[in-house]
N, C-alpha and C positions, 0 to 999 in steps of 0.2 A: 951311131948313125941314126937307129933308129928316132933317139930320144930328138934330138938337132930336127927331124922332119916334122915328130909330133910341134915342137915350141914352134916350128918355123908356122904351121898351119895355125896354131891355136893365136897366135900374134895376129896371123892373116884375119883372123874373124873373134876377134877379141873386142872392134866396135859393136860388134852385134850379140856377141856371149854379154857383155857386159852389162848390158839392159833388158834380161829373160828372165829377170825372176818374179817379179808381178807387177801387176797393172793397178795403180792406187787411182780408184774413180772417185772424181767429188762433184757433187750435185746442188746447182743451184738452181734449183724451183723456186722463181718470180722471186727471186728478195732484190732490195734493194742494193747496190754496191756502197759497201759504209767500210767501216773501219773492222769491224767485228768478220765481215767477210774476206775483208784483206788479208786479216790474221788469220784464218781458216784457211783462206789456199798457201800464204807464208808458211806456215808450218808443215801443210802440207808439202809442202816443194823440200825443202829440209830435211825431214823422213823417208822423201823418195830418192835424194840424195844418196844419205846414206845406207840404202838398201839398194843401191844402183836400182831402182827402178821407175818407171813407167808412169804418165802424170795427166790420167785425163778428166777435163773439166768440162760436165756435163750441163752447158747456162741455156739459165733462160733468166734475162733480166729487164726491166723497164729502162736501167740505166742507173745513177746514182752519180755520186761526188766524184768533182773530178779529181784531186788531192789523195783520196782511196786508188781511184783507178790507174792515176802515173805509179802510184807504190805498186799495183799489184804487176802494171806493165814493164817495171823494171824489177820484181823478182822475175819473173817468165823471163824474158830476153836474160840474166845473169845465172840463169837455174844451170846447171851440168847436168840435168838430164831430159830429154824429149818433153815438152807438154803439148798435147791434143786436146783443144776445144772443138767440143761439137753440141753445137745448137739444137737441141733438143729439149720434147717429144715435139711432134705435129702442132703446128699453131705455137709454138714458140718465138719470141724473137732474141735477136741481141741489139737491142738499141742504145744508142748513146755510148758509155761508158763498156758496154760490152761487146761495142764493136772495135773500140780501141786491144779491149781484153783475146779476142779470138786473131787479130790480127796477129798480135806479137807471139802468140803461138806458133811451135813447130809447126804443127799440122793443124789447120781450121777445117771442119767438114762441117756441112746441115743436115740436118732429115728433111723429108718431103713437107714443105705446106708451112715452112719458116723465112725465116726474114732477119734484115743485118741492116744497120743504119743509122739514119738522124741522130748523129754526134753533134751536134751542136754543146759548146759548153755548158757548164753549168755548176756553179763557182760554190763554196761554203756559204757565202750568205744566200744564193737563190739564183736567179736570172739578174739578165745586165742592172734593172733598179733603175738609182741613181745615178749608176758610172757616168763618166765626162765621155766624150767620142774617144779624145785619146788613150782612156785607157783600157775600152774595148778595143780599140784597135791590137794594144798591146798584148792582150790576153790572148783574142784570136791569133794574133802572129805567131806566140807562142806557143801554141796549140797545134796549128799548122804544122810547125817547125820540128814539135815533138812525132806526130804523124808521120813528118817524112822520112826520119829516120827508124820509125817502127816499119815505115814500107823497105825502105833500104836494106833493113835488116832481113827480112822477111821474103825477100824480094816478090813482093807485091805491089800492084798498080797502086802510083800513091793519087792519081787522079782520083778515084773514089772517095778514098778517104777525104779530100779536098772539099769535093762535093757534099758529103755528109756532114761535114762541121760547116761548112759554109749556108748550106743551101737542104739543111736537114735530109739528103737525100739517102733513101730507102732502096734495097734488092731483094726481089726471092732467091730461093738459092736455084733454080733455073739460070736468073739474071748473074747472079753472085759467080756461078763457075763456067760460067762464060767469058766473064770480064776478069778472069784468071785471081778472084777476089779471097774465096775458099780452095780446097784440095782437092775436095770431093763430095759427095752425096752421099750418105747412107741412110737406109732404110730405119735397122735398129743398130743398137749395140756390136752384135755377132756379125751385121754385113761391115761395120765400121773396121773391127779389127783384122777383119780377112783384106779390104781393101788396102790399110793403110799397112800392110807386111809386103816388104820388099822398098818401102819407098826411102829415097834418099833425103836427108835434113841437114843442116849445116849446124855443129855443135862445135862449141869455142875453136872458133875459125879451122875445124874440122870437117870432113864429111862422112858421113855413117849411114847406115843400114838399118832398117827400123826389122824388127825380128818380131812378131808376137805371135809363133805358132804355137808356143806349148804356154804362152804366160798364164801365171793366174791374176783371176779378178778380186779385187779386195776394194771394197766400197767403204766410204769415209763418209759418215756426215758430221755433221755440226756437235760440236761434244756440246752436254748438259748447261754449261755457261756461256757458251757464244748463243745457245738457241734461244738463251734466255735474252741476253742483251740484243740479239737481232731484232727479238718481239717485243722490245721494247722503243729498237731505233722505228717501226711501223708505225708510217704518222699518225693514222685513226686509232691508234692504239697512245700514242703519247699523249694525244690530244684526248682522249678519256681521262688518261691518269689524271692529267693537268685540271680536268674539270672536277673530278668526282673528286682529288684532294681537296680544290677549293669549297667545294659543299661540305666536305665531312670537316671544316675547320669553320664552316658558316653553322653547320647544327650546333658543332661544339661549342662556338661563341653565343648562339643563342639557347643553350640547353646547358650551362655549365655544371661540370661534374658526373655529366654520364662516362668520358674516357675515349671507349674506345673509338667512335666516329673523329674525332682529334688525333689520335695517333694514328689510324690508318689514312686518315688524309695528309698527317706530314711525310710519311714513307710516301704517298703518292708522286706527292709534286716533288720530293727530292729522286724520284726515279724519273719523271718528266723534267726534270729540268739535265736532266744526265744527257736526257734526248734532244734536248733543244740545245744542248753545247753544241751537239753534231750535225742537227738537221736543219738546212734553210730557214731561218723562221726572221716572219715580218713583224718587230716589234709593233708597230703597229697593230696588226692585230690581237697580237698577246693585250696589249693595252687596253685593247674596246672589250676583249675578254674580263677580264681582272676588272673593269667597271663596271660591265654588265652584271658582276657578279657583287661587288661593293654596293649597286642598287637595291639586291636583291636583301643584304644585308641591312640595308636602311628602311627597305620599304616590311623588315622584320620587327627592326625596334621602334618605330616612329611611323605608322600605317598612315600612310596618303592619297588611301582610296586606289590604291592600280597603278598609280602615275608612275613612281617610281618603279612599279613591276612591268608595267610596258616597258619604257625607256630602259633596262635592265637586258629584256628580251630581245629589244633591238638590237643593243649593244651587243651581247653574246651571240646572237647570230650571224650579227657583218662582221665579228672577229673572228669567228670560225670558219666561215668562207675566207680570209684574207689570214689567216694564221701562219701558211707557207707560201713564199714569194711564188715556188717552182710551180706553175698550174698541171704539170703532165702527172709529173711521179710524187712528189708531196702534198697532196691536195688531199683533205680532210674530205669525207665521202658524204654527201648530201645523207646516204643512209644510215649516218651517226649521226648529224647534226641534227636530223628532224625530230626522232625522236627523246634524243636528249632534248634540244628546247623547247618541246612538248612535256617532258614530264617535269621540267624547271619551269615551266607557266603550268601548269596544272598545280603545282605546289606552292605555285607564288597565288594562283587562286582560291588555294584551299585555307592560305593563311588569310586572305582578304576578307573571306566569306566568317571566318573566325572571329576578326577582329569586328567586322560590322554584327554580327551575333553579339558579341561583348557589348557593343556600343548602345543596342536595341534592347539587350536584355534589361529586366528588372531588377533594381541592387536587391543583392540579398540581404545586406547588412545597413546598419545603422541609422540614422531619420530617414534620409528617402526609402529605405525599406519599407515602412510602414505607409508610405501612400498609394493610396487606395483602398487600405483597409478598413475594413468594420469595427468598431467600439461602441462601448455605453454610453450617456454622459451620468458622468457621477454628480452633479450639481445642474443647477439652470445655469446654463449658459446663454448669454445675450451679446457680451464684450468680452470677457475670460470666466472663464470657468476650467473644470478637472472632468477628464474623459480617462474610463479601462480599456487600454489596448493592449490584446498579447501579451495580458497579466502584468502590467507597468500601469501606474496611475503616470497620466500627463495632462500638463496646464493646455489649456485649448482656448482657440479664440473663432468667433462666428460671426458674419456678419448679418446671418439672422439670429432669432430667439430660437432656443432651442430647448425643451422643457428635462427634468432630469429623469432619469431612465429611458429618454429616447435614444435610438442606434446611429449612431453617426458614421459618418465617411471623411478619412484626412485625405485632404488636397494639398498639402503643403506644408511647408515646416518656414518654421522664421525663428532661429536660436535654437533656446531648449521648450518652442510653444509651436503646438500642433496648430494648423489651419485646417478647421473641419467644417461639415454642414451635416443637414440631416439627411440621410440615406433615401437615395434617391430624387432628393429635392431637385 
């Protein structure tokens, strides 16, 4: 009898025994939502699975791709076990794609002095572009559509949602749990999970008990390879590799046989180009890029006095400004581009200044080397005669008289016959 009461209670609260054994936190400070993230919380969700536990996702994001963000909205909605998005610390937000991500969460909460919003899409290639009306329409509808059955699911106001992909619209979380948008408020961590015990969630078309008074916390970050490929999905960051390859295969082409500046710039751009499969990027500006920098190469072998180094500079900088379509969150940072196109015109002028040095200098070698120099004449010269220069006997021609043992100066060369006169004449 005994055993029959113990199973009959332990059944009774077997939804809430069954998710007390820890709490897996993962933290997203400001990255963007890409692929590399996706797979960081996927696995995550899969681990907490099978340890029956606990799945909170601590964002703070600008937004990101919307094809990342439906994958990660449909791990959360099929996961079997609770996940909690909470927007956090202070001054955080979830915009965009992260306000799609804390919806479809069990439980969404903020901390104080954050914000939830402007979902407006925002596609693999960038912003609308070129698209036809029709097939914005299309995309918005779709977008919509997927929204309203994240609110259905969720049972949250899908007006919001509506408002924010439409009409970019934005909430504090004042605003936000009022309009029954979030769950809650919490201050830090420790008031979230005293809040969020006791409360009720809907798990595959069940209802449960959310238990976290004795859970433990186990914090998850980004293992060694995703942290690597996140930092490299960071546009100001691809957008370096992308340039600083193109230079170190512009030394190597004009420096051939030093090495290493050519291998490290072809690992560059094949890691920037890893990044531009994934992130909005306006051929167009890659284009004005890669010419501004083919300038810079011509104005190396073939000097045109600057021309080519302006028009190079121009190029490279209206390409970096227009490099990603998205202007909010892919947008190459004025504080990369200035000083990179400063030290690429500072370089383009250091070559300039070299080449007009070359140009102004005095040969060193061979007949004109010897103009302006001093010599003997070894004979009277009048029309030809022989002059010692620089311990060489040469035929000379004058078109005055010039007596022999006088010191001459060549002005010019005509074959293998010095043009001289007498020093200082």
């Amino acid at each position: 009898m005994k055993r029959l009461v113990f199973l009959f209670f332990f059944l009774l609260n077997f939804s809430s025994l069954s998710f007390s054994q820890e709490i897996r936190i993962l933290t997203i400070k400001d990255y963007i939502i890409n692929p590399v993230i996706e797979e960081y919380i996927r696995e995550n969700i899969k681990s907490a699975e099978e340890n029956s536990s606990y799945l909170l996702i601590r964002l703070n994001t600008p937004g990101g791709l919307l094809k990342s963000t439906q994958n990660i909205v449909k791990e959360i909605l099929n996961a079997k076990i609770p996940v909690i998005t909470y927007i956090w610390p202070k001054g955080a937000r979830a915009a965009s794609a992260g306000t799609f991500i804390g919806c479809a969460s069990s439980i969404l909460a903020m901390a104080p002095s954050t914000h939830i919003g402007a979902a407006h899409p925002v596609l693999g290639g960038g912003s609308w572009g070129k698209l036809s009306i029709e097939l914005q329409e299309k995309i918005m509808n779709d977008t919509l559509a997927w929204a309203k059955n994240i609110a259905k699911e969720r049972n949250r106001p899908y007006n919001f949602l509506e408002e924010a992909i439409k009409k970019s619209k934005s909430l504090t979380e004042e605003e936000a749990l009022k309009r029954r948008i979030i769950d809650l408020i919490a201050e830090d961590l420790d008031e979230l999970l005293k809040k969020v015990e006791g409360k009720k969630i809907k798990l595959d078309n069940e209802e449960i008990i959310l238990s976290l008074k004795n859970v433990k916390t186990k914090f998850v970050e980004l293992n060694p390879r995703q942290k690597f490929l996140n930092t490299l999905l960071e546009p100001n960051i691809a957008y370096l590799l992308f340039t600083l390859g193109f230079l170190g295969l512009i030394f190597e082409f004009t420096h051939p046989g030093f090495g290493f500046p050519g291998i490290a710039g072809v690992i560059c751009l094949v890691l920037a180009l890893y990044a531009f499969s994934i992130l909005p990027v306006n051929y167009a500006g890659l284009a004005l890029i890669i010419l501004g920098l083919i300038f810079f190469i011509v104005e190396a072998l073939t000097p045109t006095f600057g021309v080519f180094t302006l028009s190079g500079l121009v190029s490279f900088i209206l390409g970096s400004i227009l490099l990603f379509r998205e202007p909010q969150i892919f947008q190459v940072s004025l504080k990369v581009i200035a000083p990179l196109g400063l030290a690429i015109a500072v370089w383009g002028l250091f070559i300039l200044g070299k080449v007009l040095q070359a140009r102004l200098k005095k040969p060193q070698t061979g007949k004109e080397a010897l103009i302006g120099e001093v010599g003997q004449a070894l004979t009277d010269i009048y029309n030809i005669g022989k002059v010692f220069i620089h311990g060489e006997v040469w035929q000379a021609k004058s078109k005055e008289k010039i007596e022999k043992g006088e010191e001459v100066e060549v002005v010019g060369t005509k074959g293998l016959v010095l043009e001289v006169k007498k020093k200082g004449g």
